[in-house]
N, C-alpha and C positions, 0 to 999 in steps of 0.2 A: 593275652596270655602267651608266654615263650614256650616254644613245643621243646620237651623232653628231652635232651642229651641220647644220643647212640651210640655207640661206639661196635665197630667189628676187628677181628686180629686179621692179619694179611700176612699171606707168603709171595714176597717178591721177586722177581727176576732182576737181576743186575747185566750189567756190564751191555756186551753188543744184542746178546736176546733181549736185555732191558729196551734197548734201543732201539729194533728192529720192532717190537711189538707196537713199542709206542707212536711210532711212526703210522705203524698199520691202522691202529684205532683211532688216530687222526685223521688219518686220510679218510677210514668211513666213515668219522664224525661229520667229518666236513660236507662230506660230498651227499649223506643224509638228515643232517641239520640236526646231529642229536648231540648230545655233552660230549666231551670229551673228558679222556680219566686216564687213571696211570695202567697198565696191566698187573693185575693181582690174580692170585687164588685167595679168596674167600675161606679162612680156618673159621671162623666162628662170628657170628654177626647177631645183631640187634641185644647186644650187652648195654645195661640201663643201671650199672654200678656208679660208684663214685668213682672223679676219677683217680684221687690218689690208689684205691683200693684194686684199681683195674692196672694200674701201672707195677704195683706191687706182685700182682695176679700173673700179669704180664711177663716178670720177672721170673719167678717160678718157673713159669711152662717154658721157660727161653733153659733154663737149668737143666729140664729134666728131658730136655730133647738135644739128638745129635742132628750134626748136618745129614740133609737127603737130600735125592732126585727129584726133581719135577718129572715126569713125561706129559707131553700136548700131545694127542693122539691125530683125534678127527671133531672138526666141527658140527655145532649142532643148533636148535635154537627152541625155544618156549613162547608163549604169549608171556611171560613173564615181563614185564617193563626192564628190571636190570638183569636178565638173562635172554636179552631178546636174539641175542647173537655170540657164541660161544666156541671155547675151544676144550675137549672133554682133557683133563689131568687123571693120566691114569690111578686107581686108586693099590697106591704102592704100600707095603709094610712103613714106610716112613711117613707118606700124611695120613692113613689110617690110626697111626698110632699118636701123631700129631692132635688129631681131631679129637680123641676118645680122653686122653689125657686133658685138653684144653674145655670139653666136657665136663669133666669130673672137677677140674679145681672149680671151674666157673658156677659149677653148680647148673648145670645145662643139659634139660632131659628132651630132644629135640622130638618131633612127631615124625617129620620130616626125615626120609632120606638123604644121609649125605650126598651129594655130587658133588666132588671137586671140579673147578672146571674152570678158565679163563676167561673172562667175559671181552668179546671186541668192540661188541656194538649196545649200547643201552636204545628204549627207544619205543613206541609202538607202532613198529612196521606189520602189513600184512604177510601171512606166509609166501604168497609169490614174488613180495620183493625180498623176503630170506632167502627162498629159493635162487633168484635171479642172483643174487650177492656172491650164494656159493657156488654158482656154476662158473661165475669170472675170476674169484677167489679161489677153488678148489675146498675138498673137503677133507684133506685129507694133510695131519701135520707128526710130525714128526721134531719137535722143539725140546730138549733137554736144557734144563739149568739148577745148580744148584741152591740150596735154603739156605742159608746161615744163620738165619735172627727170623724174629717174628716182629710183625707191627701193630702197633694200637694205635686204631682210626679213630677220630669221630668224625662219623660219618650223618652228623645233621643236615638236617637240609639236603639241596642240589648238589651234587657231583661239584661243579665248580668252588661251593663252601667246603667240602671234607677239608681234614687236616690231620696232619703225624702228629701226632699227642708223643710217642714215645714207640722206640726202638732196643730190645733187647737180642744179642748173639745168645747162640747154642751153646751147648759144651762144644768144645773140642774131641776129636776121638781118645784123646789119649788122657782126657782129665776123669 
């Protein structure tokens, strides 16, 4: 039996903090043998539409949002398998309003508190090799980048199977 289609929307970093991060999460992939992945913030996950409908959906929410700021604060971690290692994204008027919007079309009543937040490391390490991580690494970030579009993942399976189903831009400020 084929397990179920997933899909989450993603806010990416581009250009040289594209670059920089990804490098980072490599490096801790490597050097603790877990996946490696692109850096995202996480707008809305485990979407189980179709996907013409999710694309269309996708659309919309790219409409009715402008560009915003990311901030990366200070790192953090959970027992969580894909939160095991993180970086908090301050929760700004722009992905607040991101989130609550992408909510609403999706039809999305979450239990769950938001945390926006970066993820470096997926994984099930113990706290004191989170610990040890952040003592070499530092705790403490300060990363700015802009949103322009949103993405629709499916994110079946492993890390290594996700894939970009589809890519939609914001408004512009002046449209």
């Amino acid at each position: 039996m084929s397990q179920k289609k997933t899909y989450s929307l993603w806010l990416r970093p581009f250009g040289d903090v594209a670059y920089s991060l990804k490098e980072r999460i490599k490096k801790l992939s490597e050097k603790n043998k877990t996946p490696v992945f692109d850096p995202h913030v996480t707008l809305l996950g485990g979407l189980q539409l179709g996907e013409t409908e999710l694309i269309q959906l996708t659309d919309t929410l790219a409409r009715s949002l402008h560009p915003f700021e990311v901030l990366l604060t200070r790192a953090g971690y959970t027992d969580t398998y894909y939160q095991s290692l993180f970086v908090h994204a301050e929760e700004n008027k722009g992905i607040i309003n991101a989130r609550k919007t992408a909510e609403k079309l999706f039809n999305i009543s979450s239990e769950e508190e938001y945390v926006p937040h970066l993820s470096l490391l997926y994984g099930d390490l113990s706290r004191k090799e989170k610990e040890r991580i952040l003592n070499v690494m530092g705790r403490e970030f300060h990363i700015r980048f802009e949103v322009h579009n949103v993405l629709l993942m499916n994110t079946t399976g492993k890390p290594a199977e996700w894939k970009k189903i589809h890519s939609s831009e914001f408004k512009k400020p002046d449209e």
